[in-house]
C-alpha positions as a Markdown table, in Angstrom:
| # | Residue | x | y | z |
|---|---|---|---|---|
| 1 | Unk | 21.9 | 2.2 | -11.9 |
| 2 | Unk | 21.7 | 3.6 | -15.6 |
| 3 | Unk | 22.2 | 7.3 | -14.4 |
| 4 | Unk | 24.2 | 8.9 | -11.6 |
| 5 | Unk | 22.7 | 8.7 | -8.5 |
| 6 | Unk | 23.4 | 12.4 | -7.6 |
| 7 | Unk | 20.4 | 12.8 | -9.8 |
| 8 | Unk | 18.5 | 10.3 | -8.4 |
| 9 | Unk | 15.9 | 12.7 | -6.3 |
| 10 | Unk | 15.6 | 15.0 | -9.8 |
| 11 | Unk | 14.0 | 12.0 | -11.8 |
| 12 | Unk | 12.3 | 10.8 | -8.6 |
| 13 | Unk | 10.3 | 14.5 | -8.1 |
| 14 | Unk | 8.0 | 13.9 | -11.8 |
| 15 | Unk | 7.3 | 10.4 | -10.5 |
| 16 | Unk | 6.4 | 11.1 | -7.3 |
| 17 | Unk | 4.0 | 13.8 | -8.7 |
| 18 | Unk | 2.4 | 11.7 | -11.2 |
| 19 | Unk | 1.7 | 8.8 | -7.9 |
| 20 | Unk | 0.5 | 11.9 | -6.0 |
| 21 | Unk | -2.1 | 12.5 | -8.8 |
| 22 | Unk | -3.2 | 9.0 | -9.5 |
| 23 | Unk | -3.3 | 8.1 | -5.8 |
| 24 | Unk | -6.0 | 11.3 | -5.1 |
| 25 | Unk | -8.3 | 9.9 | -8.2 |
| 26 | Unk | -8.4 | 6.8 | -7.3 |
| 27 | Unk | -9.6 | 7.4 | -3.4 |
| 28 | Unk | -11.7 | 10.2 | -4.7 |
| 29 | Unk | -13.3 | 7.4 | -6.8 |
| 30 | Unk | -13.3 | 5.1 | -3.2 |
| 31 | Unk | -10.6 | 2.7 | -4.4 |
| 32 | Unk | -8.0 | 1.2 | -1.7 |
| 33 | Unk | -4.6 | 2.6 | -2.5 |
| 34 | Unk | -1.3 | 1.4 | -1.5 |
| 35 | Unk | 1.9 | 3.7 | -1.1 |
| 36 | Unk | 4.7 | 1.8 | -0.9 |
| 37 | Unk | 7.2 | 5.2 | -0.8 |
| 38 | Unk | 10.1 | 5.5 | 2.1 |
| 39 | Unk | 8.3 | 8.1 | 4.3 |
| 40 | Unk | 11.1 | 9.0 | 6.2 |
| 41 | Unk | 10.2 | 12.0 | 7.8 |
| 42 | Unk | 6.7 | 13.0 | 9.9 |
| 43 | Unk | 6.2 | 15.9 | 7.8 |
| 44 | Unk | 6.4 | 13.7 | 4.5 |
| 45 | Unk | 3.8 | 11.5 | 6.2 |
| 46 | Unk | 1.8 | 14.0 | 7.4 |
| 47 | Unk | 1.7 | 15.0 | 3.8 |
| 48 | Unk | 0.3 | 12.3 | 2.6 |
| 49 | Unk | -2.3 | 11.6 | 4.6 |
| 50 | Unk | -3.4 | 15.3 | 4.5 |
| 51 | Unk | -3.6 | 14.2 | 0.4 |
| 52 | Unk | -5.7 | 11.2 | 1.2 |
| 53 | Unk | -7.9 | 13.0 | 3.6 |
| 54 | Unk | -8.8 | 15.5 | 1.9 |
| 55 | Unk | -9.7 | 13.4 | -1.2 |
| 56 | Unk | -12.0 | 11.4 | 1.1 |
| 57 | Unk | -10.0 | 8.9 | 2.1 |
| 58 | Unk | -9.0 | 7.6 | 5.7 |
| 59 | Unk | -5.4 | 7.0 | 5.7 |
| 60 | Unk | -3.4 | 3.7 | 7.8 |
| 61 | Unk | 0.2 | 3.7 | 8.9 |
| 62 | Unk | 1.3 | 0.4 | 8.6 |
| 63 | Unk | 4.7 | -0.1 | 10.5 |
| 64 | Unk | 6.7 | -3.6 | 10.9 |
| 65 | Unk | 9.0 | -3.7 | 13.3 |
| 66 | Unk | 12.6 | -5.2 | 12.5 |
| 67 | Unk | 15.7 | -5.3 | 15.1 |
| 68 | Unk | 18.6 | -2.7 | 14.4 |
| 69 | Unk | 20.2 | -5.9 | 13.5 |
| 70 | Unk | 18.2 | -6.7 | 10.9 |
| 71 | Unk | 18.0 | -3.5 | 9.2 |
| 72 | Unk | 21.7 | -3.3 | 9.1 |
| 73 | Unk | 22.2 | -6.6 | 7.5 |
| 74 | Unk | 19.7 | -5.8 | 5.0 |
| 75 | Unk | 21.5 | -2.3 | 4.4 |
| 76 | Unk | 24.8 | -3.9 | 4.0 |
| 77 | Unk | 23.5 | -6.6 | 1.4 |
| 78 | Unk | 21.5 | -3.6 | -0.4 |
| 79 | Unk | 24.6 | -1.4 | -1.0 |
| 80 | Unk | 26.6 | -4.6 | -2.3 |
| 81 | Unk | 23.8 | -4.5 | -5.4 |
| 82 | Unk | 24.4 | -2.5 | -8.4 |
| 83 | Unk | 20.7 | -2.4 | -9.1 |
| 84 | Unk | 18.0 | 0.3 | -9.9 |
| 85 | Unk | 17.0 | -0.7 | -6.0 |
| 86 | Unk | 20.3 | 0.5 | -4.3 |
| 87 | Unk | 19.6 | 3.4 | -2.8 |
C-alpha cells in the first residue's frame, strides 16, 4: 500500500460517493450495474438497494457460498500480500 492503512476508509468515503452517484445515473438511464463493494453489514446492503430502488432499478443479492475453510485460506494468503488489495 502507498499510504497508511489507518487512513484507508478516509480515501475510501470520496470514492464510494462518486460510485454511489454514477451507479443511480446509470439505472435511472436503465443500464445493468454491477457493485462489486464488501457489503458487510445488512444496513449497508439495505442501503444500497434502497439507492437502486429508488432510481428505478430492481436490485439482486448475489451470494456464493465458500466453506470457513476456504475463506480462511484465502484470508491468510491475502494478508501475506503487500498490495493495494490487502485489506
Amino acid at each position: 500500500m502507498d499510504y497508511p492503512e489507518r487512513d484507508s476508509f478516509a480515501l475510501e468515503t470520496p470514492v464510494v460517493a462518486e460510485v454511489r452517484e454514477e451507479l443511480v445515473e446509470r439505472v435511472a438511464t436503465g443500464q445493468d450495474v454491477v457493485l462489486d463493494h464488501g457489503l458487510w453489514t445488512r444496513a449497508a446492503r439495505d442501503g444500497w438497494k434502497k439507492l437502486v430502488e429508488e432510481a428505478g432499478g430492481s436490485p439482486r443479492l448475489l451470494y456464493f457460498p465458500v466453506p470457513r475453510e476456504g475463506l480462511l485460506r484465502r484470508l491468510a494468503e491475502r494478508n501475506e500480500r503487500k498490495d493495494a488489495n490487502t485489506l
